[in-house]
N, C-alpha and C positions, 0 to 999 in steps of 0.2 A: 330429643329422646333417642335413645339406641335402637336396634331391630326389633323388631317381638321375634316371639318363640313360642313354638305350640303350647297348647292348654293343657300338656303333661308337664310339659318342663317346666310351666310358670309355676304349678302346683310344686312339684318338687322344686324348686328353689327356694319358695317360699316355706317348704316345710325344713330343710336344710337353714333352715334363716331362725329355726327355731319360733315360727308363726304358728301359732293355733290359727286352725282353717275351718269354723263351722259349717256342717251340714249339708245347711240349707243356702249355702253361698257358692258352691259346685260349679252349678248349674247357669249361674251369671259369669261364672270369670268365661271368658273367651282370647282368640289368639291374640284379638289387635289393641292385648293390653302389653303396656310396657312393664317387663316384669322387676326393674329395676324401679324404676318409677313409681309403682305401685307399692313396693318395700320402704321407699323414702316416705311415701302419705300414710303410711304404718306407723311409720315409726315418728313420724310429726303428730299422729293421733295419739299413740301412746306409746311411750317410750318403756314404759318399766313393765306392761303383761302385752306382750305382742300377739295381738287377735285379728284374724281378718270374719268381722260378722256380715251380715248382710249391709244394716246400717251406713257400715264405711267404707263397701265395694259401691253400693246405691251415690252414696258421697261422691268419690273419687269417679267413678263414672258420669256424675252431670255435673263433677269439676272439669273433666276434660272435653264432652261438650261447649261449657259455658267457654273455653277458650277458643274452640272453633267456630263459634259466635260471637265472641266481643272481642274481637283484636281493632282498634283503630285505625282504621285508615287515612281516612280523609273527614276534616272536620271546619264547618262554617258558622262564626259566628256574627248575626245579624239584628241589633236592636236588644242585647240581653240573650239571642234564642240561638239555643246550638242544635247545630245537625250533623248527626252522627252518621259513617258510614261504618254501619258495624261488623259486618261483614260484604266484600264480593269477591270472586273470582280470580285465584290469581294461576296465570297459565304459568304450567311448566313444558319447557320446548325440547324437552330429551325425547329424543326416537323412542315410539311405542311398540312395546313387544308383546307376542300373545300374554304373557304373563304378565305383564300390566294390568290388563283385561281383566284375567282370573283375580286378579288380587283387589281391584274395586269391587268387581260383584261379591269377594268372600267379605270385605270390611264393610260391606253395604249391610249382606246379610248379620254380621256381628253388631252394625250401631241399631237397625231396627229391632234386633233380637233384644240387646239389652233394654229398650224401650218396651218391649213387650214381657218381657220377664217380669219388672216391675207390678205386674197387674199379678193379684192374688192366684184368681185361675190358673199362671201359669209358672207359679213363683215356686212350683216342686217338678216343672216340666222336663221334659227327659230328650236325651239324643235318640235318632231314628237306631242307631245303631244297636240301641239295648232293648229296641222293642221285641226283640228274637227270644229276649230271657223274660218277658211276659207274657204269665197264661192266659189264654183265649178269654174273651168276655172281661175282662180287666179295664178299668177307665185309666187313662191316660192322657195328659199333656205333650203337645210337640209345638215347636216353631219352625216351621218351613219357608220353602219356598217353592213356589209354582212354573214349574216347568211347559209341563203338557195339560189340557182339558180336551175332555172329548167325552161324547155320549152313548149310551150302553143303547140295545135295541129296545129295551124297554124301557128308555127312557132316562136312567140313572145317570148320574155325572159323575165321572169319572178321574179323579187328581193326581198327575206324577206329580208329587212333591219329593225335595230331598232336603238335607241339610249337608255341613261338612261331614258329616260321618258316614252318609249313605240314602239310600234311594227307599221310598215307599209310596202306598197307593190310599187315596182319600176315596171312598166311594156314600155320595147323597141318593137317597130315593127321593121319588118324584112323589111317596107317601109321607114324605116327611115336607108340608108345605112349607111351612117356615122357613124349613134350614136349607131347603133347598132353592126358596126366593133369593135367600142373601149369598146360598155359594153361585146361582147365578150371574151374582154381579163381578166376581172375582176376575181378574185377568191374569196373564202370563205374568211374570216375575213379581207378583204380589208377595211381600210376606207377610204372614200370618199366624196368630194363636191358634190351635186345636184341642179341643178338647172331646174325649169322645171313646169309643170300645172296639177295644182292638180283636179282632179274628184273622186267624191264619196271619197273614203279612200286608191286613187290611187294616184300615183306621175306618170306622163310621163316626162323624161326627157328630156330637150331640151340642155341640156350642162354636163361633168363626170369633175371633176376638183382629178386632184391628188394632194398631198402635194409636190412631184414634186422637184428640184433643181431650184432655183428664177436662173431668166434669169440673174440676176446681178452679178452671179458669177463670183469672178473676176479669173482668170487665175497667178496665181499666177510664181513668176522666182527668182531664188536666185539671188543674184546678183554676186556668184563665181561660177564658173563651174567645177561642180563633179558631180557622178552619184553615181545610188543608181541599187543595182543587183534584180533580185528577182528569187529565185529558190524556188519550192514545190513537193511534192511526191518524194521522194529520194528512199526509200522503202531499205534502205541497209538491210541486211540479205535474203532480196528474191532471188530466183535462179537464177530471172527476172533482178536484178538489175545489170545493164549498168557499169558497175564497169570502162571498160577503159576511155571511154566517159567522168565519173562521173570528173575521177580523172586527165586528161586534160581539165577539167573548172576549178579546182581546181589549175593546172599547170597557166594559165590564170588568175586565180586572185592574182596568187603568183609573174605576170611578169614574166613568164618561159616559154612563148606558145604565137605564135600567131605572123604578122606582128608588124613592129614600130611601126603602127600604133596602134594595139591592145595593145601593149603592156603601151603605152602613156595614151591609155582610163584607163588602169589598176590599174594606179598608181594615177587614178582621181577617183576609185571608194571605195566610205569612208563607204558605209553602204550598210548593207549586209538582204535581209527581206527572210527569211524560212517558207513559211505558211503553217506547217504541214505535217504527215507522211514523219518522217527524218527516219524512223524505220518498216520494214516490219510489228514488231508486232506481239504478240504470241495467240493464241489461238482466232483471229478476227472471224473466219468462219472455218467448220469444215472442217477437212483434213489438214488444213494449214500444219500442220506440214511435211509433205510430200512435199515441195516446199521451206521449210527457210533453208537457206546455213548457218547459226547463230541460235541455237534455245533457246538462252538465250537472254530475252527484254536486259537486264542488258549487255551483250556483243555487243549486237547490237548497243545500243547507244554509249558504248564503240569505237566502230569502228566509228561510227558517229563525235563522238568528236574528234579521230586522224587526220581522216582530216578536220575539222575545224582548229583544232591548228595548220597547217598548214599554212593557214591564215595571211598576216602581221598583225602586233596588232594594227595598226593606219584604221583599217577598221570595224566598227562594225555592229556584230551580232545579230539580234534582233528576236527571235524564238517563235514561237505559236504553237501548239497542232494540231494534227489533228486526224481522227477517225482512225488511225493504230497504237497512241502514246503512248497506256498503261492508257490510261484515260478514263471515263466516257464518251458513245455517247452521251447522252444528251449535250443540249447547252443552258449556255455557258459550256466552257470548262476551268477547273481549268490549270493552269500553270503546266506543266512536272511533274512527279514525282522525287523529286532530290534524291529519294534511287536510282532509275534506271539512271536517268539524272548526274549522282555525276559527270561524269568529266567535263560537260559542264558547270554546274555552277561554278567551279573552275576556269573556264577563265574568266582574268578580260574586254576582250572585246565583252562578251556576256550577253545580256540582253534577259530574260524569261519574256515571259507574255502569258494572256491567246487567249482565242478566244470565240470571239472577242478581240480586243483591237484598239484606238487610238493611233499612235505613231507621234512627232512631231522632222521633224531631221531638220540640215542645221541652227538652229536658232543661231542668231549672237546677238550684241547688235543693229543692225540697219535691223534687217530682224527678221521677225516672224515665219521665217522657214515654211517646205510644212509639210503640214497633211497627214497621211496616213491613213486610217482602211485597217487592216489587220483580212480576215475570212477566215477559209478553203474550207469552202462551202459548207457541207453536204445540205444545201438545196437547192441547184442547177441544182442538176437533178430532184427535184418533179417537179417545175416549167416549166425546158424544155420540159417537157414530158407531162405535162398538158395543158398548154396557146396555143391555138390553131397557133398561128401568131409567138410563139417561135420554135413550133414545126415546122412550116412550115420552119421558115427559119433556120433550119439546127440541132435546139435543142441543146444536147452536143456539136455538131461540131461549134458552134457558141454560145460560153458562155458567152461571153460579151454580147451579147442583153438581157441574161438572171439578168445578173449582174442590166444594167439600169432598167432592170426593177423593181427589188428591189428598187435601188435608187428613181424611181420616187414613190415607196409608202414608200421610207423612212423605209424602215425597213426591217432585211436581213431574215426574216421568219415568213410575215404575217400570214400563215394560219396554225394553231397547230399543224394539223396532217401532215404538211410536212416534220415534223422532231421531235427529241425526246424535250423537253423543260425544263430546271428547271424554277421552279415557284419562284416568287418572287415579296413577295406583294408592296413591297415600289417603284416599277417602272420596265418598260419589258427593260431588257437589250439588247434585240435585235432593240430597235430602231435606228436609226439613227436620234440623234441628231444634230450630228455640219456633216456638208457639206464639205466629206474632198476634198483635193487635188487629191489624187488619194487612188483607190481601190481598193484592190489587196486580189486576193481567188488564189483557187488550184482545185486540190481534184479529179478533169474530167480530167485531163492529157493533155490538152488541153492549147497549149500557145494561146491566145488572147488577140489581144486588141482594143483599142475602144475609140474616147475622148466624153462625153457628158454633154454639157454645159460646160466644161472648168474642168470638172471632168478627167483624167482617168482613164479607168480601163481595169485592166491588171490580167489575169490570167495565173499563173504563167505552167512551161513546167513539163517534170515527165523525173525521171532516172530509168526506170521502163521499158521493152517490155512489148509486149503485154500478158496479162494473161487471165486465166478463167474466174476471174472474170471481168476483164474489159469486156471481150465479154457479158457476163450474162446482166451488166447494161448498155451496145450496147459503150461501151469509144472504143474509135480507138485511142492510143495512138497518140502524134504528142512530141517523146521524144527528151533529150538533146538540148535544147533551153534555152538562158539565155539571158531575158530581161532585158535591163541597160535604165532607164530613167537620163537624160542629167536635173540636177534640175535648168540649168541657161536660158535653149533651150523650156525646155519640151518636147524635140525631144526623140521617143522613139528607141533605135535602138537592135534589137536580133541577137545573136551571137550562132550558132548552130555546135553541139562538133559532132564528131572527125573531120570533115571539117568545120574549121573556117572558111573558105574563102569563101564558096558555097551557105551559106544560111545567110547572110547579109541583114535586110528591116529595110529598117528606115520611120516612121511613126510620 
């Protein structure tokens, strides 16, 4: 595609192009459309009355997401079963200029925005900028984004939001319970619907709209029954690590452990999801060394990969990074190192990707297979620890409320300073584009799970005791837990090692 061009010029070109430009379709075009590109899906829609309606902006918008979503990358086929790597991360290594910066966070706010436009409420919404030629007491739509929060003496909250056009102030009272429980949960660089009455150069809200999971999410079911494992924080080479435990789940996937019944599940479970910290890790935090039973990265993963290759080969492997793996904190996270990783990529039943990543398994010719994102989560505990309503209900101890919460802003680390960030000006890789099936982090030690809107999400167990530093950042380990989702059921059921038998929940 060419450059964009601001939201005047794409208009005037397209009116120059002799396009009828309805209305109520204004209000969606934004800069980071291509305005050439856009003319060409015009003119492929209808060639002989050239209309840009809402209909075919709506269109051409979740056409150019669905390609930021389904480009193929890496693809594994095992017994009939393909696994799709539908989207990860691909680094661009060109020196970062402030203006790089500025131009993810403006294309960030343009893809959330057009996902919130789509919602009726906000489908006549207006730029901050014309709120000056609106009289006092007037209801009004905006889509922001959150800058500053801060609290008045009496208690009110108080919102610098802006958009590209300009700067304006959200103000909740603390008489208004409702609105002001949920604008409590809001954090810095959230964007969001408004709906609400504008005075002087105030907005009062009378409605917070999230971009949200659409209620019409369908629930999706294979239509053969196999499951899918999910194990994360393994942490081998630590002192900590659980080695008997680790290596009877391993007995378990091998069919060598467990009731008929367990061992029936075994022989059904075809794909296997690692989200990070397979490897204690060298030099993470200081001292380390005084605690790795392994203190070569390079041997660690070594022993990692033996027992993989344990493994039937008709089961596969699909592995992401996490912030013990020898890789870069910043996120995303580039794919393993294959100088340290060399035995892993060697198996042909194992598939590297980054972190994030979309992975698509189970696809057949008459089934579209479940979607997965797969993250570690580094940013899981700013949030539990910040949002007053996550805090309360349990923080780390309950990471799945922390997970939805992400979901409904659509993105796995709205606010910068949550976590470390590579920049990237052609679009923020942390968003949440397509709406998977389910969603699956680590990283808190914490098995969890959760369905919301026909999502789940599932945070994976830890082979790990408890350590220093788990106490430092307050994780109470909850180890040896292995979540198997049933992809015909959706039924989730966890199987906890060295007693199979005694920690059985099926959800």
């Amino acid at each position: 595609m060419t450059d964009t061009i601001d939201k005047k010029n794409i208009i005037s070109f397209l009116l120059e192009k002799e396009v009828l430009i309805e209305e109520d379709v204004m209000n969606l075009i934004n800069s980071s459309i291509d305005h050439i590109d856009l003319y060409d899906y015009i003119l492929k829609k209808n060639s002989n009355d050239l209309i840009l309606n809402k209909n075919i902006l709506i269109e051409y918008l979740d056409d150019i997401e669905n390609k930021k979503t389904s480009q193929k990358l890496n693809e594994i086929e095992i017994n009939d079963r393909k696994t799709i790597i539908t989207w990860e991360y691909e680094e661009n290594t060109e020196k970062k200029k402030y203006a790089d910066f500025v131009k993810m966070y403006k294309n960030r706010y343009d893809e959330i925005s057009s996902i919130l436009k789509k919602r009726l409420e906000l489908s006549n919404s207006i730029s901050i900028s014309r709120l000056q030629y609106k009289p006092d007491n007037e209801k009004v739509a905006l889509v922001v984004s959150i800058y500053e929060i801060s609290l008045t003496k009496n208690g009110a909250l108080i919102f610098d939001v802006d958009d590209p056009t300009g700067k304006s102030k959200l103000i909740v009272s603390k008489k208004n319970e409702k609105m002001f429980n949920l604008a409590s949960e809001l954090c810095h660089d959230d964007i969001i619907g408004i709906v609400g009455t504008k005075l002087n150069d105030v907005v009062f809200p009378n409605d917070i709209i999230l971009p949200d999971v659409p209620l019409t999410k369908e629930l999706k079911k294979s239509p053969i029954e196999e499951y899918v494992a999910f194990m994360s924080d393994i942490h081998v080479g630590s002192d900590k690590f659980l080695k008997n435990e680790f290596e009877l789940m391993i007995d378990f996937l091998c069919g060598n452990y467990g009731t008929d019944e367990h061992k029936e599940i075994s022989k059904k479970i075809k794909y296997i999801f690692v989200t990070g910290d397979l490897v204690e890790g060298v030099g993470v935090f200081p001292g380390m060394e005084n605690r790795l039973t392994i203190l070569s990265l390079k041997e660690q993963f070594d022993e990692f990969a033996r027992y993989m290759k344990k493994i039937p080969k008709d089961k596969t492997i699909i592995i992401c990074p996490g912030n013990h793996d020898g890789v870069r904190l910043a996120e995303p996270q580039p794919k393993l190192h294959e100088d340290y990783a060399e035995e892993l990529y060697k198996m042909e039943n194992v598939i590297m990707t980054t972190n994030p990543a979309y992975v698509n398994v189970g696809r057949t010719k008459k089934f579209s297979g479940i979607d997965i994102l797969m993250y570690h989560g580094w940013s899981l505990v700013y949030y539990a620890n910040k949002v007053p309503t996550l805090l309360k209900a349990g923080g780390v101890e309950n990471i799945s409320h922390v997970m939805k919460y992400l979901l409904q802003r659509r993105h796995l680390s709205p606010f910068h300073k949550a976590n470390q960030k590579v920049i990237n000006s052609e679009y923020d890789p942390m968003i949440i584009r397509k709406i998977p099936d389910i969603f699956v982090t680590g990283h808190v030690h914490k098995c969890s799970i959760q369905s919301y809107r026909n999502v789940t999400l599932l945070c994976g167990s830890a082979w790990e005791d408890l350590t220093e530093m788990n106490e430092k950042f307050g994780f109470v380990p909850e180890p040896c837990r292995l979540p198997l989702i049933n992809l015909k059921t959706r039924q989730v059921k966890v199987l906890k090692f060295g007693d199979i038998k005694s920690d059985e929940d099926e959800k």
